[in-house]
N, C-alpha and C positions, 0 to 999 in steps of 0.2 A: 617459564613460570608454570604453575601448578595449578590448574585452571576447574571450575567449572561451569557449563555451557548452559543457558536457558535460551531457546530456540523452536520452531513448531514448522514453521511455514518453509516454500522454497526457498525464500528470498533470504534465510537463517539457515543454507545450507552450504552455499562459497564462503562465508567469515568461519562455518567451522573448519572448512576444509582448511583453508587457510593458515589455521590457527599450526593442526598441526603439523601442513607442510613447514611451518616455520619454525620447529621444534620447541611450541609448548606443548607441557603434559596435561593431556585433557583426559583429566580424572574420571568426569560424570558429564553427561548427558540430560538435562531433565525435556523433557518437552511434553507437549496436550496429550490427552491420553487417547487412543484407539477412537474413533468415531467411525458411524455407518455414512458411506457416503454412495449417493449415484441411486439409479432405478434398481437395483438389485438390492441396495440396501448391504453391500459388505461391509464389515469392519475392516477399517484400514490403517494402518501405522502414519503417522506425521510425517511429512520428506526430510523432515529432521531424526526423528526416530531412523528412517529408513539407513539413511548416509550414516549415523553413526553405529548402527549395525554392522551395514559394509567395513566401514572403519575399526570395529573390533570394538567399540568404544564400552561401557556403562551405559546402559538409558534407564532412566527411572521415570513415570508417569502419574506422575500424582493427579490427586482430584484438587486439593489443594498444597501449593509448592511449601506453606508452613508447615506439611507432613515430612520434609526432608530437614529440618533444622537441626538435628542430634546426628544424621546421617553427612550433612556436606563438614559439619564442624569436625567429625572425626576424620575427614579426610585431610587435614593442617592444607589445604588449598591455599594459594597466596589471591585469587583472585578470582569473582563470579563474572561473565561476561552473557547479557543479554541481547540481544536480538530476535523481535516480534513472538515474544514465550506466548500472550495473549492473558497470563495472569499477571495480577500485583504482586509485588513480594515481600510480606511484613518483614516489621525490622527486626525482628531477630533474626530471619536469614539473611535478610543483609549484612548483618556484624557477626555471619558464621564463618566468613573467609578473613586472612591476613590484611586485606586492604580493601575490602569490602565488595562491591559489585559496580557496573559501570554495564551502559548501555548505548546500542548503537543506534542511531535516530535519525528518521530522512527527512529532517529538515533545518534549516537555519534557528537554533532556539535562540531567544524565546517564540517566537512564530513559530506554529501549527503543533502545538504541544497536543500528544493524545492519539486517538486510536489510527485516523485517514489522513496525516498532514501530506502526503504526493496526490492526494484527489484535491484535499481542500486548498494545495496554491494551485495547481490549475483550473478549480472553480473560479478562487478569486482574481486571475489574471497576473498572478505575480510573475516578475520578468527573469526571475533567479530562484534558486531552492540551495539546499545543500546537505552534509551529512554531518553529524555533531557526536563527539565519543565523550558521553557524559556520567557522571559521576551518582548512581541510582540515590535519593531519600524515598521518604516515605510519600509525599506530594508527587502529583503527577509530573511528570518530566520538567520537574524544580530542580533539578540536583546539578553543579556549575561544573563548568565543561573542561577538559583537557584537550580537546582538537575539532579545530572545523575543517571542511571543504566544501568551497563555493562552485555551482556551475553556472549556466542560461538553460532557460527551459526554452526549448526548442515551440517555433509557431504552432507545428504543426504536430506536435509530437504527445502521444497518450500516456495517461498513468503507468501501462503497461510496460512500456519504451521507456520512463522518466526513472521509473523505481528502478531497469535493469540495469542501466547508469549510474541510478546512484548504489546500488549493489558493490558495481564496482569501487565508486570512489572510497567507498564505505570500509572495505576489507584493507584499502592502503591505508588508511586511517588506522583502523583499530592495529591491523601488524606492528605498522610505525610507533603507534602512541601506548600500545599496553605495555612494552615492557618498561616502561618508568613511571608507572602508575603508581609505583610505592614512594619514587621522590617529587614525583611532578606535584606541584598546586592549582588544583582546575580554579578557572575564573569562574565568578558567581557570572550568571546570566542576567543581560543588559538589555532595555528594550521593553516593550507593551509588547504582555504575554497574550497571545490569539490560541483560539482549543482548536483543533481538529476532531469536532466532535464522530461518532461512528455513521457510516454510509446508510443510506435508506433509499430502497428502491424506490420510494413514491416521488423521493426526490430528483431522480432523470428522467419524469415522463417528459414530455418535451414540449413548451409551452409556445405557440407562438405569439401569446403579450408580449412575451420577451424578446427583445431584439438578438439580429442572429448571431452576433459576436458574441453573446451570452451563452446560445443555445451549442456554438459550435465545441465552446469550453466543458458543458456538459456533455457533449458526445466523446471528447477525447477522455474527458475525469472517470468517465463509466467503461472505457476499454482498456479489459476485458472485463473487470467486475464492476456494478451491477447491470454495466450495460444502459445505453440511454434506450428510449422507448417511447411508441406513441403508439394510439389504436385507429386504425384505419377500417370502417363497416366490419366495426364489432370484433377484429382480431388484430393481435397486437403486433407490431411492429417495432423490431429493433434494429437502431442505427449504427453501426458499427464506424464508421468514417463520414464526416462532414466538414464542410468550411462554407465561411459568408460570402457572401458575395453581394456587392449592391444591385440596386434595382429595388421594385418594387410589386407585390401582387396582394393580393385579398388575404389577411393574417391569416393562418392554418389552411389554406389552397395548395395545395400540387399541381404546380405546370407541371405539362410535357416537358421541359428538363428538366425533369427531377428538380428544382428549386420549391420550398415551401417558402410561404410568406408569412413576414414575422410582423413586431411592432418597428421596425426598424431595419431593412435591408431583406435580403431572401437567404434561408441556408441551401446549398447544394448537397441533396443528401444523395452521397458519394458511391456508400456501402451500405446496405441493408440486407436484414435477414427476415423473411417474413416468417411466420407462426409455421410452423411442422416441415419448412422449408431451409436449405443452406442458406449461406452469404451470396450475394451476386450484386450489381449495379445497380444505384437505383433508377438508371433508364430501363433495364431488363425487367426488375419489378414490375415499375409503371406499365410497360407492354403486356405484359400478362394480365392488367387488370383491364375488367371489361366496361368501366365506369371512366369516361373520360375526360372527368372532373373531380380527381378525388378530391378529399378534404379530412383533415384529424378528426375524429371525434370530442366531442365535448369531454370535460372529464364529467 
């Protein structure tokens, strides 16, 4: 099929590749445009920009992707395929391709519709997740589906870990399911629609009201972005690896084994990074600090 791409992030860089290992013609490229990123402040191409460079591909960078609507329709494309572009795509570009646009989605729709859905089910403890190849409208990830796959979200396993997974299951999907997107009839989506509304730092600081089975969900949903966090005598602290474990201590206290106490059990914080400092263990931490009762800070 005769494709074109919306895509920005890593995680929209194996479905391209894929596309054209499997020989569709992947006419255009579009993805986020150049940003500065890092202490030096360079401008940097998207990893989607990059790969389709290497690939020889089209990129085109719009500020807004209804800038390309005269541009994708004169390419006669039979089909737009998205994955994580980070813009909406009015409907005129949706009805510039032969059978419209269709997007790849990590989670079980209608559940976690919208920007974070691989953070927001492992905040909410859900037992399963999955990937969904759905049919774009103009509502947010409203439009009825052509293909799922189901997995288990592992106990112990981060956003980071969960989304590479479903990367994977995600490109067998789309390969399998696009080429009969012109005869297939997606089913309307079934079920009490839940948002994955966007990430907020202030939301992993790490509270010990909250019991530690709560807290432990936050430190895997924030690894590797935005990272869960606490402040410890005024500098901050982030948790990279943790789990519960029972027992009980004084809520926001740090024992000597690394266990902080919650409303509900102790977390074992596993991995930590302190402020200007790498990752190490949080016995290692603890040993470096000279205060041998630590305690979180209030917020």
């Amino acid at each position: 099929m005769r494709v074109v791409y919306c895509g920005s992030p890593a995680d929209a860089v194996p479905p391209l590749v894929a596309l054209r290992e499997a020989g569709h013609d992947v006419a255009l490229v579009v993805t986020q445009p150049d940003r500065r990123r890092g202490r030096g402040g360079a401008l940097l191409a998207s990893p989607v920009k990059q790969a389709a460079t290497d690939l020889g591909i089209d990129v085109r960078t719009p500020a807004r992707a209804g800038e390309l609507v005269d541009e994708v329709r004169e390419l006669d494309a039979d089909v737009g395929v998205v994955v994580g572009f980070g813009q909406l795509l009015p409907p005129e570009l949706l009805d510039a391709t032969r059978h419209g646009f269709v997007n790849l989605h990590f989670s079980l729709l209608p559940r976690w519709r919208g920007a974070a859905p691989v953070e927001r089910a492992i905040l909410a403890g859900d037992a399963e997740t999955g990937v969904c190849l759905m049919r774009l409208e103009a509502g947010l990830d409203t439009g009825p589906v052509y293909a799922c796959e189901r997995t288990v979200i592992g106990d112990d396993e981060t956003a980071g870990q969960l989304r590479e997974r479903l990367v994977g299951l995600g490109v067998g999907v789309l390969v399998t399911a696009l080429s009969s997107v012109g005869q297939a009839h997606p089913a309307p989506q079934v079920g009490e629609p839940t948002y994955a509304k966007k990430l907020e730092v202030d939301e992993f600081r790490l509270d010990p009201d909250r019991p530690a089975a709560e807290l432990a969900r936050v430190v895997r949903a924030g690894n590797p972005r935005p990272g869960a966090w606490a402040v410890v005598h005024g500098r901050r602290l982030k948790v990279l690896r943790a789990h519960a474990v029972e027992g009980s201590s004084p809520r926001g206290a740090i024992e000597r084994d690394a266990h902080l106490g919650t409303a509900h059990g102790r977390l074992s914080l596993d991995e930590v990074q302190p402020e200007g400092r790498g990752a190490m263990s949080g016995a290692a931490w603890l040993a470096g600090l000279r205060d041998p009762a630590p305690a979180l800070d209030a917020p």
